[in-house]
C-alpha positions in Angstrom: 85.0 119.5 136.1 82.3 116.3 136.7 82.3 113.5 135.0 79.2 113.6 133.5 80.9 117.1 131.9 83.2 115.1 130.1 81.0 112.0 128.9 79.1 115.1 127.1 81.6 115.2 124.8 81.5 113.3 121.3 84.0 109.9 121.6 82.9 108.9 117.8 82.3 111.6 115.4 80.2 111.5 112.6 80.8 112.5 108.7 79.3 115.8 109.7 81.6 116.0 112.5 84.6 115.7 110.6 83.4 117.6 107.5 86.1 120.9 106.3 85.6 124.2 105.9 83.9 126.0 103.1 86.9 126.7 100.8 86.6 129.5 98.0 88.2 128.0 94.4 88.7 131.1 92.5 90.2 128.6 89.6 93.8 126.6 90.6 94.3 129.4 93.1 96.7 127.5 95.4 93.6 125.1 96.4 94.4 121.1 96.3 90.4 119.8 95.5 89.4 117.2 97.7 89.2 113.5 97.0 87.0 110.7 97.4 87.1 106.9 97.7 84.7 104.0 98.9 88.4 102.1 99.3 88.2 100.5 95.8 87.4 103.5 93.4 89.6 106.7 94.3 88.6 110.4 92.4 89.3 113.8 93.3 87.0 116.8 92.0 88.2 119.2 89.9 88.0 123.3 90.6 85.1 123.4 88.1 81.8 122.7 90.4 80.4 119.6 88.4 83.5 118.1 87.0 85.8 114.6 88.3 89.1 113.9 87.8 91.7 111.2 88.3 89.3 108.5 88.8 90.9 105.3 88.9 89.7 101.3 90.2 93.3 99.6 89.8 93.7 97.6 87.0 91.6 100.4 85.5 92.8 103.5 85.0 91.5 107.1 83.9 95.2 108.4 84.6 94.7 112.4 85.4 92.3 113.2 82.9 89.3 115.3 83.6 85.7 114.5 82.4 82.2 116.2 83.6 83.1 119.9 83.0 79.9 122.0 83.5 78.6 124.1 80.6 75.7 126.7 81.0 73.9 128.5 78.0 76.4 126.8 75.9 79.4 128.2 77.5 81.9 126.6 79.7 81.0 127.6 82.9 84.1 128.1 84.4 85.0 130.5 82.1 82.8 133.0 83.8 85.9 133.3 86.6 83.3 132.6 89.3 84.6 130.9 92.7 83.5 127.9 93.8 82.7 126.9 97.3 84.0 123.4 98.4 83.4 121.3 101.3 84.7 118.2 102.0 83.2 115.2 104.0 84.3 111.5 104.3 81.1 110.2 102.2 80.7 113.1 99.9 82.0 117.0 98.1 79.6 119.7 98.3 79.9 122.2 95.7 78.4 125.9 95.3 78.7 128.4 92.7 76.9 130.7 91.1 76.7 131.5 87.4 74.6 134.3 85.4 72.0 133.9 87.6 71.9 130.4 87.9 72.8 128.8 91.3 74.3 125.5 90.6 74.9 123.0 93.5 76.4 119.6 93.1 77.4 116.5 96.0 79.6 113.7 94.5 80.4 110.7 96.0 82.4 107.1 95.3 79.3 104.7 95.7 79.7 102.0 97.8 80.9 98.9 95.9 80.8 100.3 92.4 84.1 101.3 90.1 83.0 105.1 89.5 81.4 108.2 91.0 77.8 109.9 90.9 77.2 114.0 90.9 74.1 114.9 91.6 73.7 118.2 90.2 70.7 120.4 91.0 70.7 124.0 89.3 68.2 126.6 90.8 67.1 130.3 89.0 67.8 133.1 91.4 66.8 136.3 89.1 63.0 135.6 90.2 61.8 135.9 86.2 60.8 132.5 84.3 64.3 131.7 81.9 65.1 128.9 79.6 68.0 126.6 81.0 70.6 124.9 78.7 72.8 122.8 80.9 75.9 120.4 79.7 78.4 118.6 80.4 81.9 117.9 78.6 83.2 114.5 78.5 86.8 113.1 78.1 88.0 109.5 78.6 91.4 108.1 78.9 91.0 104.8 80.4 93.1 101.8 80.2 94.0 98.3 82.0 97.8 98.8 81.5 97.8 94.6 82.3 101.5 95.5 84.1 102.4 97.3 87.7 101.8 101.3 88.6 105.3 101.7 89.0 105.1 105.6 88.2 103.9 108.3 90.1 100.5 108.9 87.7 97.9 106.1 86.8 98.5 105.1 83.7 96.1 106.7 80.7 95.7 105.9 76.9 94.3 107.9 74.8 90.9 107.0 73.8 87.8 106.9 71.0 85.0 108.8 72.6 81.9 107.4 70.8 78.1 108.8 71.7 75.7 105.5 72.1 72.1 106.8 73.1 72.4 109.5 75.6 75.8 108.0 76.6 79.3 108.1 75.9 81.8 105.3 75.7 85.3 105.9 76.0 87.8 102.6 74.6 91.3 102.8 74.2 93.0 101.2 70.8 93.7 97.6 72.3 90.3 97.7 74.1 91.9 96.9 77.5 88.9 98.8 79.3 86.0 101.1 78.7 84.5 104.7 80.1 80.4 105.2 80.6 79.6 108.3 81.2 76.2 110.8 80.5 73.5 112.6 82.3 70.4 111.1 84.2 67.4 112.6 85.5 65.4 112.3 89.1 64.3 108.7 87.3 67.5 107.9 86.2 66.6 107.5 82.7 68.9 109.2 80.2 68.6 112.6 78.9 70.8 114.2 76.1 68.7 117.0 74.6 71.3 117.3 71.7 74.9 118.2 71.9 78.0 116.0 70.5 80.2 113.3 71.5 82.0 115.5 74.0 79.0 117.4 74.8 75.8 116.7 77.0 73.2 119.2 76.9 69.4 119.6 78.6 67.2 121.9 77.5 64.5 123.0 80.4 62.2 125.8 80.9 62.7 126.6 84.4 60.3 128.7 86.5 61.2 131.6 88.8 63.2 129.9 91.5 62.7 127.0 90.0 65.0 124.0 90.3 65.9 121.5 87.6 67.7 118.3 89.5 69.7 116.1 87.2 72.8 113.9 88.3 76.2 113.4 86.0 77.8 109.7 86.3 80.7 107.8 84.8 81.7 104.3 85.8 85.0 102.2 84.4 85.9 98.5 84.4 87.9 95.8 82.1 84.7 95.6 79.7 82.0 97.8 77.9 79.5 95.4 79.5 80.8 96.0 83.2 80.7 99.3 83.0 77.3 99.6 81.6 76.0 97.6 84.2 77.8 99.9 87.1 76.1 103.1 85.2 73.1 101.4 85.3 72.9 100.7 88.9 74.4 103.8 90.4 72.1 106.0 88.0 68.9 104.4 88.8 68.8 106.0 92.3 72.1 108.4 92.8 70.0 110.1 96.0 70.2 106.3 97.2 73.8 106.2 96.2 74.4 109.7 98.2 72.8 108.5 101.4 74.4 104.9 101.3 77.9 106.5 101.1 76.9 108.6 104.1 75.5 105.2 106.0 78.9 103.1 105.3 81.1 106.2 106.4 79.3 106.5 109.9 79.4 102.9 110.4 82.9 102.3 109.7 84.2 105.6 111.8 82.7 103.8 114.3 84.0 100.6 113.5 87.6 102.5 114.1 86.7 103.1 118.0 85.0 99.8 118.3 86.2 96.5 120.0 84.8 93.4 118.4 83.6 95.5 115.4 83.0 93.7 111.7 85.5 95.9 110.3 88.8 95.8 111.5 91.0 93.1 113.3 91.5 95.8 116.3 90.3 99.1 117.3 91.4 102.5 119.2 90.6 103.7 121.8 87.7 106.3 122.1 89.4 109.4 123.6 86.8 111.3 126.3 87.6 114.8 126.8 86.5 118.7 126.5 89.5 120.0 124.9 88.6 120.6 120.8 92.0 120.7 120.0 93.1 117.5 121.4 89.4 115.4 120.2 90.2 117.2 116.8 93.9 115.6 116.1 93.1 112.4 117.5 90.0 112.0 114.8 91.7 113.6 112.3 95.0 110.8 112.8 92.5 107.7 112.7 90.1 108.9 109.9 93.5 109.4 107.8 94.6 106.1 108.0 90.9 104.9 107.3 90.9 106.9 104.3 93.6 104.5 102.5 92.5 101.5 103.0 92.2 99.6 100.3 89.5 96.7 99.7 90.5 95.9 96.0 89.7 92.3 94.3 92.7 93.2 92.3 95.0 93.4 95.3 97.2 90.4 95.8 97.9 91.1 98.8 94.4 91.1 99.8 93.5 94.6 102.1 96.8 97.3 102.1 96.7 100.8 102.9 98.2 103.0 100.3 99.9 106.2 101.0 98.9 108.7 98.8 95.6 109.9 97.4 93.9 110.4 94.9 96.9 111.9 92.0 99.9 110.1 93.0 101.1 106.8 93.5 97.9 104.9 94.0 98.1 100.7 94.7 101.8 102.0 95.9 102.6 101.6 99.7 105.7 103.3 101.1 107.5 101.8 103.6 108.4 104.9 105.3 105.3 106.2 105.6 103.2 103.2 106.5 105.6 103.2 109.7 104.6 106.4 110.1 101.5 105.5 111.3 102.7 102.2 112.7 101.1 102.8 115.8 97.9 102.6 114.9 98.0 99.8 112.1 99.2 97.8 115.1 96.2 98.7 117.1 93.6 98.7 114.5 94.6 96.3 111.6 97.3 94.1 112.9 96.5 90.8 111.0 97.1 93.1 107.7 100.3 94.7 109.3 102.0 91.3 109.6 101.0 90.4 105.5 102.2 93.7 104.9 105.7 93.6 106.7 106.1 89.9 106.2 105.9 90.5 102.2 108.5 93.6 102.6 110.7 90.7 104.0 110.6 88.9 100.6 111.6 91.9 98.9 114.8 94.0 98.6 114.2 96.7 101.4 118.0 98.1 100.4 116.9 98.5 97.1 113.2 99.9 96.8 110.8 102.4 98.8 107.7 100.1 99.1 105.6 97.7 96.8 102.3 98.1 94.7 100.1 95.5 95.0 98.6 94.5 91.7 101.3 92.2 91.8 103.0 92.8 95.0 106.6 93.4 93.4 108.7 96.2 94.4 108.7 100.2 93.5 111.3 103.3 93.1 114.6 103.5 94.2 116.0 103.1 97.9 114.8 104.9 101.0 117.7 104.9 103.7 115.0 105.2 106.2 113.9 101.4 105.6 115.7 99.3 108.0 114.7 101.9 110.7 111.0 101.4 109.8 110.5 97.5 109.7 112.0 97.7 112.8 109.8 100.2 114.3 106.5 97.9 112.3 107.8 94.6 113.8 108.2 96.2 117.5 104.7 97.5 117.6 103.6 95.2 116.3 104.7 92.5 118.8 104.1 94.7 121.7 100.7 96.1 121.1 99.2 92.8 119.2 101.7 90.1 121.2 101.9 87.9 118.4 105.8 86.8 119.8 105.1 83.7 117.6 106.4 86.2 114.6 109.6 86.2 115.7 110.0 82.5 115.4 108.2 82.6 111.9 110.3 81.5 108.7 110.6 84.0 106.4 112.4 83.3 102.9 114.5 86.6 102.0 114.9 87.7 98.6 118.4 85.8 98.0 116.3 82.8 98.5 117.9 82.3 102.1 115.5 80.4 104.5 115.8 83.1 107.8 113.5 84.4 111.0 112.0 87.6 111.6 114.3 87.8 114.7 117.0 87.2 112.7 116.0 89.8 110.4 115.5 92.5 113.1 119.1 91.6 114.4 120.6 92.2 110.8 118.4 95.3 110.2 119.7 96.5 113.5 123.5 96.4 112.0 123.1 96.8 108.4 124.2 99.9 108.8 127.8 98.7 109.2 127.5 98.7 105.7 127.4 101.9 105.1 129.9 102.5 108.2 132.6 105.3 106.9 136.1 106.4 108.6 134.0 108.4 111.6 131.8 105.3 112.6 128.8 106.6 111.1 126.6 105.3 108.7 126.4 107.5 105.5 122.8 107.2 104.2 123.3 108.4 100.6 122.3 111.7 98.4 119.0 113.4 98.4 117.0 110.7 96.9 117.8 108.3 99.3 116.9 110.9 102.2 114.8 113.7 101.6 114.3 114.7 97.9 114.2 117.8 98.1 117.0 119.2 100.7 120.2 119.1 98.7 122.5 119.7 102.0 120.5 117.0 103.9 122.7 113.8 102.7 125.2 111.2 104.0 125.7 111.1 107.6 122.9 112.5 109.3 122.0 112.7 112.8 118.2 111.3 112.6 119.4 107.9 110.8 122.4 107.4 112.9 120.1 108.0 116.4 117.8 105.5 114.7 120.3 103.2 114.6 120.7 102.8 118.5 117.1 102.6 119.0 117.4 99.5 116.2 120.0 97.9 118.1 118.5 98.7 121.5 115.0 97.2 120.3 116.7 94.3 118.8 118.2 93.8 122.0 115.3 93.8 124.0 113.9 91.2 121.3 116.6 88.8 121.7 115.8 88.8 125.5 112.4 87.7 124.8 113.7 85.0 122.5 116.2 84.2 125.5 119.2 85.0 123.0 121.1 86.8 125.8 124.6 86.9 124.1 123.2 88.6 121.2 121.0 91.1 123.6 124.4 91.8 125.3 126.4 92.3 121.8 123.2 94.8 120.3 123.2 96.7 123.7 126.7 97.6 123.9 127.4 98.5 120.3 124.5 101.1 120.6 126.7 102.9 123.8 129.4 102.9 121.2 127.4 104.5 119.0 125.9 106.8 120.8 128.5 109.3 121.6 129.6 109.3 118.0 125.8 110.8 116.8 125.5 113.1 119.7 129.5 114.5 118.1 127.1 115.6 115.1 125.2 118.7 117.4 126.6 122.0 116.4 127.8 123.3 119.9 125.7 125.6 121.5 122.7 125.2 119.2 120.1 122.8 118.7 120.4 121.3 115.5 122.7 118.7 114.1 125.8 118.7 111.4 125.4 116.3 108.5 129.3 115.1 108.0 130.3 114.9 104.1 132.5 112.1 102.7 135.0 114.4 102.4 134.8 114.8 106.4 133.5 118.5 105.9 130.2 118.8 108.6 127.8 121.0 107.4 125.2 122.7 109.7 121.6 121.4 108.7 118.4 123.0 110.5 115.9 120.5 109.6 112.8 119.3 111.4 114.1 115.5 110.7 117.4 115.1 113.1 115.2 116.9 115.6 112.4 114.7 115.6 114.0 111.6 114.8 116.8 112.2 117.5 114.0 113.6 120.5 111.7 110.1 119.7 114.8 107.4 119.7 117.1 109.2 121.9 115.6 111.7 124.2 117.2 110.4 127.8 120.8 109.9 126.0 121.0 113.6 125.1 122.4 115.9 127.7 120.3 118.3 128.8 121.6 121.7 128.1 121.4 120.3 124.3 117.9 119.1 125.0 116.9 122.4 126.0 118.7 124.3 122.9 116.9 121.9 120.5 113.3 122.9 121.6 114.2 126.6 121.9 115.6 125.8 118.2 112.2 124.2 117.1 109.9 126.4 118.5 112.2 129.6 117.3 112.9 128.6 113.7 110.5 126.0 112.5 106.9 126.3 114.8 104.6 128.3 113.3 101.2 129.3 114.3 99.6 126.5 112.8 101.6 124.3 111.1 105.5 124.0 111.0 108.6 124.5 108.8 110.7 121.4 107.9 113.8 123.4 107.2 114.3 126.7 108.9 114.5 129.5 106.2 118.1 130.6 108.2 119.4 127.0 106.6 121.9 127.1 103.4 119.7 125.2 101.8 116.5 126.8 102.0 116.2 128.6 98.4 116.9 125.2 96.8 113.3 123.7 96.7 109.8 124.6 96.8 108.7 121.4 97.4 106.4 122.0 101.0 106.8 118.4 102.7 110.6 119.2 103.8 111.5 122.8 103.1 111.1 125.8 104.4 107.2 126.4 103.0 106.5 123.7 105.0 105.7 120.5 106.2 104.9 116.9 105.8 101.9 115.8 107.8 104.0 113.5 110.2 106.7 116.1 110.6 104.4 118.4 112.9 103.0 115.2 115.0 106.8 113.5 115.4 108.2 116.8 116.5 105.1 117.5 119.0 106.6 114.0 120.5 110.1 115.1 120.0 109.5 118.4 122.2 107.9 116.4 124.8 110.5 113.4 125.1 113.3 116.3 125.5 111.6 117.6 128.6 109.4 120.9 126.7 105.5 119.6 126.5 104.7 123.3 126.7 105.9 123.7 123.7 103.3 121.6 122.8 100.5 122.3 124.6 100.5 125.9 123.5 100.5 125.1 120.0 97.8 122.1 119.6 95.0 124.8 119.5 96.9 126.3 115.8 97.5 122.4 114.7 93.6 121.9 115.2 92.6 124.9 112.9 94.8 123.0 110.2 92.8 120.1 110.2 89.9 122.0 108.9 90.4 120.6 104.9 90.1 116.9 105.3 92.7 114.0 105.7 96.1 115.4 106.3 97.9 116.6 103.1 101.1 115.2 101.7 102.4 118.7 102.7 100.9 121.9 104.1 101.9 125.4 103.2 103.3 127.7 106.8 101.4 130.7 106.7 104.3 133.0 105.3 104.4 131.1 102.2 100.2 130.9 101.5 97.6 132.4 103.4 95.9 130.2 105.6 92.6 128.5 105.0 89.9 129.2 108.1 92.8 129.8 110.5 94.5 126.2 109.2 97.9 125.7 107.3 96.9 125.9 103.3 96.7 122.1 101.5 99.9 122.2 99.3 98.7 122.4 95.7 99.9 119.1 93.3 101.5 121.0 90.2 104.9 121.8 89.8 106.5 123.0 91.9 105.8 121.4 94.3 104.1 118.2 93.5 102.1 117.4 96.4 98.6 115.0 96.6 95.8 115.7 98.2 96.2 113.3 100.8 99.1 111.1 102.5 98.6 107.8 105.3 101.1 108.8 108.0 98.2 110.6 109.5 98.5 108.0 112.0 101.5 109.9 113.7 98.6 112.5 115.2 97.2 109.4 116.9 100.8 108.5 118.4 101.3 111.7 119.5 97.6 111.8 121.4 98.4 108.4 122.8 101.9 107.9 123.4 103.3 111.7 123.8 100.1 113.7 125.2 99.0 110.9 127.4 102.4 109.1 127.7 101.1 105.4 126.9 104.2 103.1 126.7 103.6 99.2 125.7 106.2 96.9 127.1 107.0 93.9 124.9 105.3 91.6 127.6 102.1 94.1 127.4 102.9 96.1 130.6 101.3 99.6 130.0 102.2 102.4 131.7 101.1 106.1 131.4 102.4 109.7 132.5 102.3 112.4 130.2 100.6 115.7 129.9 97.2 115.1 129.2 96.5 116.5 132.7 98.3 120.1 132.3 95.5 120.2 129.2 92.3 118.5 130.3 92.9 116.7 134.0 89.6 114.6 133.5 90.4 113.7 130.0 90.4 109.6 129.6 91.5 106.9 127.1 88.9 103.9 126.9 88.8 100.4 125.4 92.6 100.4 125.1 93.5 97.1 123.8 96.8 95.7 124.4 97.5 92.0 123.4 94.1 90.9 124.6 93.7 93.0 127.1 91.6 96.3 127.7 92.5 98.8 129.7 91.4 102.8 130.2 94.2 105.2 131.0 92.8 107.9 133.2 94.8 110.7 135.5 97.8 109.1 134.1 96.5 105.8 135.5 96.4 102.5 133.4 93.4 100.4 134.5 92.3 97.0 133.0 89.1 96.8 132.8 
């Protein structure tokens, strides 16, 4: 294949590029609607094809309510048990139905730099006679500034007065804390309420055959009746303006991702060249997920943060967990914000809490056991992709008041699991809320967590070497070959997956995608190779699917105790397919991989990765792609979740085989060539440096 082949291809895709399906909403039928932010204002459309729900600008809040429902000829429209069609993009939702005659089409969008959301709606006759149109829209309002932390997993919501001013209507709560503007504009953006009540806009137009009336639906929120106003005002004075500046600051900070030196962002990634779809595809889909949480909120104490879920759940929250999850490319692309972020998780109680919201920065939810594992998989990649060694020196002030280092810190993240040390020489990492959630068998002494612990150890080793703390690097590196022999114990002979050992001492046999991709990335070269080869064959025989992957296998114990997707056996959280894809490769198998990236690809045909994805036994699949998990009980799932990063980590460091030393060696190997021989990283930067990574070759530019 030439060269000039390959530079064909797209390196930077556009919104259109990266735009999903057309998915059919036949009302809540297993469909998640998309969301949309302009990283200040979040919302998420509704399966009706005008309305908005969920939108929230922390402090304000609209909770989950839903506002904006369509009525036609005085009837609810979605009462008419029409599907909708729904496509997603970055910048914007298209919407289609069609409605007794009546096609109604509606794009909505966050505008840039205002707290709210614009629909313009544009309704078109298609019976060919001249008809009368009566078109409405139904508004509710629970908005609030709570004046405390999101420590739940909803926004908070109030109830509220809906009050009818002009052609408007103002939602306040009872302590006026904040305030709702919502109504109907026309192409001038002048008001227009032909009559209705206060939950009811309606126009009144004679339409001509195939005729189109064009009107746009808005609703803005902030602290004060004034602000808000003021946001309506703008945003409805020229909502085609608002539409095509949404799509203008999308393109230019996709770009912006890919970009060295950009405005944007304190780093970039690198632009991957190459014909395969698949592998382009993943790679865009990793970095546009992690784009799609930032957060530029004047509210934010901790100035910019990435959150991890979107738009339902948890918003201002970041998990620890699953920012390190996509730690990779947060070290590449953001890393001045990486070091805030990990250096205020310091000051905080990582043994007692998940993560931290930042309208005040303090601490959320219960204990994650994962946590001492992730900081220390933030802090390395962060020092060896950005080289900022100097943080290892910084003072840090824990949160017993103690004055430490953040080499200190690593060193007692690396044994705090002597803590938790039982009779076996494990560490037992606590019952399902501390693990999993949702896998009731998946508790105490586990396999992933205990493998993680001799990567800790091994990295904290390798960072007391740098510091020139040898005795200590000696000390870390020999308690991890202590350990080691004691996690690989936990393999159920002759298969490959792991026991979880009780406190009792009872082992019980756990088939989850966790051990096996948490044991294959930390682990891989310790684990004989027989076992190697019995864990892939168990991956791609009881949790691989077509398309997407299975976090338990449906042969485990445990699998009729949950249906909630991210970690049983209807399917998967978004890292889980990525970290296993790097798992399968590390043990020796990147067939396994390779064969499969094609299915993965079709998957991310519905925008940013989903919290969880449904396997195609459990929902049929959408365009060829594992199904978005829907968020109502059961199973609880938003729309959206940030460890899409792991995609990029599995382009960059499994497919091509990119390894950072902590003195900024690079080094390269792979696959990439078994896929696409003339495929190329360019404009990787690596503490200062740039290099491209072709044919398995690193060369610095």
């Amino acid at each position: 294949m030439s060269t000039a082949a390959v530079t064909a291809a797209p390196t930077i895709p556009t919104v259109e590029d990266l735009a999903s399906d057309v998915i059919a909403d036949d009302f809540d039928d297993m469909i998640n609607p998309p969301g949309l932010t302009n990283h200040w204002a979040t919302a998420q459309v509704d399966h009706d094809v005008l309305a908005v729900r969920s939108l929230n600008v922390p402090p304000v809040s609209q909770g989950d309510s839903i506002s904006g429902q369509l009525y036609l000829g005085g009837r609810l429209a979605r009462s008419y048990g029409q599907p909708v069609e729904v496509r997603w993009r970055p910048d914007r939702v298209e919407r289609c139905t069609v409605v007794d005659g009546w096609e109604v089409r509606t794009t909505t969008v966050c505008p840039p730099g205002e707290p709210g959301v614009a629909v313009q709606l544009e309704v078109t006759d298609t019976t060919g006679t001249d008809r009368e149109l009566r078109v409405g829209a139904w508004f509710d309002s629970t908005v609030t500034c709570a004046g405390e932390p999101w420590l739940a997993g909803a926004p908070p919501q109030a109830k509220n007065g809906l009050t009818r001013t002009g052609a408007r209507r103002v939602g306040r709560p009872a302590d006026g804390s904040a305030a709702s503007v919502q109504g109907l504009v026309d192409d001038s953006g002048a008001d227009v309420d032909d009559g209705g009540s206060s939950r009811v806009a309606e126009v009144v137009r004679t339409v001509p055959a195939g005729g189109t009336v064009r009107l746009a639906y808005v609703h803005t929120v902030a602290r004060t009746e004034d602000e808000a106003r003021a946001a309506f005002d703008r945003v409805a004075a020229d909502v085609p303006g608002a539409i095509e500046a949404s799509r203008r600051t999308w393109d230019a900070e996709i770009e912006a991702l890919f970009t060295p030196g950009n405005d944007e962002f304190g780093g970039c990634l690198p632009r991957l060249v190459t014909t395969d779809d698949a592998l382009r595809r993943l790679y865009w889909w990793g970095a546009v997920g992690v784009l799609w949480f930032r957060r530029d909120n004047p509210a934010s104490v901790l100035g910019r943060t990435y959150d991890t879920l979107m738009p339902r759940y948890w918003q201002s929250t970041t998990f620890i967990w699953d920012y390190s999850l996509s730690s990779m490319v947060h070290a590449l692309l953001d890393p001045h914000v990486m070091r805030r972020q990990v250096e205020h998780w310091v000051g905080l109680d990582i043994e007692k809490h998940f993560g931290t919201e930042w309208l005040t920065g303090g601490p959320v939810g219960y204990w994650y056991s994962v946590n001492h594992y992730a900081m220390t998989r933030l802090v390395h990649d962060y020092l060896r992709l950005h080289g900022d060694h100097g943080l290892l020196d910084a003072a840090v002030t824990t949160p017993d008041g103690r004055t430490s280092t953040m080499g200190d810190e690593v060193r007692a993240w690396s044994t705090a699991w002597h803590r938790l040390r039982s009779s076996s020489g494990l560490a037992d990492y606590g019952d399902v809320d501390n693990l999993l959630e949702c896998v009731s068998s998946y508790v105490h002494e586990v396999a992933s967590l205990n493998a993680a612990n001799v990567w800790n150890l091994r990295t904290a080793a390798r960072l007391s070497d740098l510091q020139g703390r040898d005795d200590d690097a000696a000390r870390l590196r020999a308690e991890a070959e202590d350990l080691l022999p004691k996690v690989l114990d936990l393999a159920v002979p002759g298969e490959g997956f792991f026991h979880a050992r009780q406190p009792d001492g009872s082992l019980v046999a756990t088939r989850h995608c966790y051990d096996f991709a948490t044991v294959g990335t930390t682990i891989a070269d310790d684990v004989p190779a027989a076992q190697r080869d019995a864990m892939v064959e168990f991956f791609v025989r009881e949790l691989r699917t077509p398309s997407w992957m299975r976090a338990l296998s449906p042969h485990d114990d445990d699998a009729g105790w949950s249906l909630r997707a991210d970690h049983q056996w209807n399917g998967a959280y978004p890292a889980w397919p990525a970290d296993s894809a790097r798992a399968a490769i590390a043990l020796g198998h990147p067939e396994a991989v390779l064969e499969w990236l094609p299915g993965l690809a079709r998957t991310a045909n519905q925008g940013p990765p989903g919290q969880a994805h449904f396997v195609e036994e459990a929902e049929e699949p959408i365009g060829g792609g594992a199904r978005k998990t829907p968020p109502q009980l059961p199973y609880l799932i938003d729309w959206s979740c940030s460890s899409a990063g792991a995609w990029c980590e599995l382009v960059l460091a499994g497919i091509f085989g990119v390894d950072v030393a902590l003195d900024g060696t690079v080094t390269a190997g792979g696959c990439v060539a078994d896929l696409d021989p003339d495929a190329r990283l360019e404009g990787l930067v690596v503490q200062g440096r740039t290099y491209d990574v072709v044919g398995g070759e690193v060369r610095e530019r």
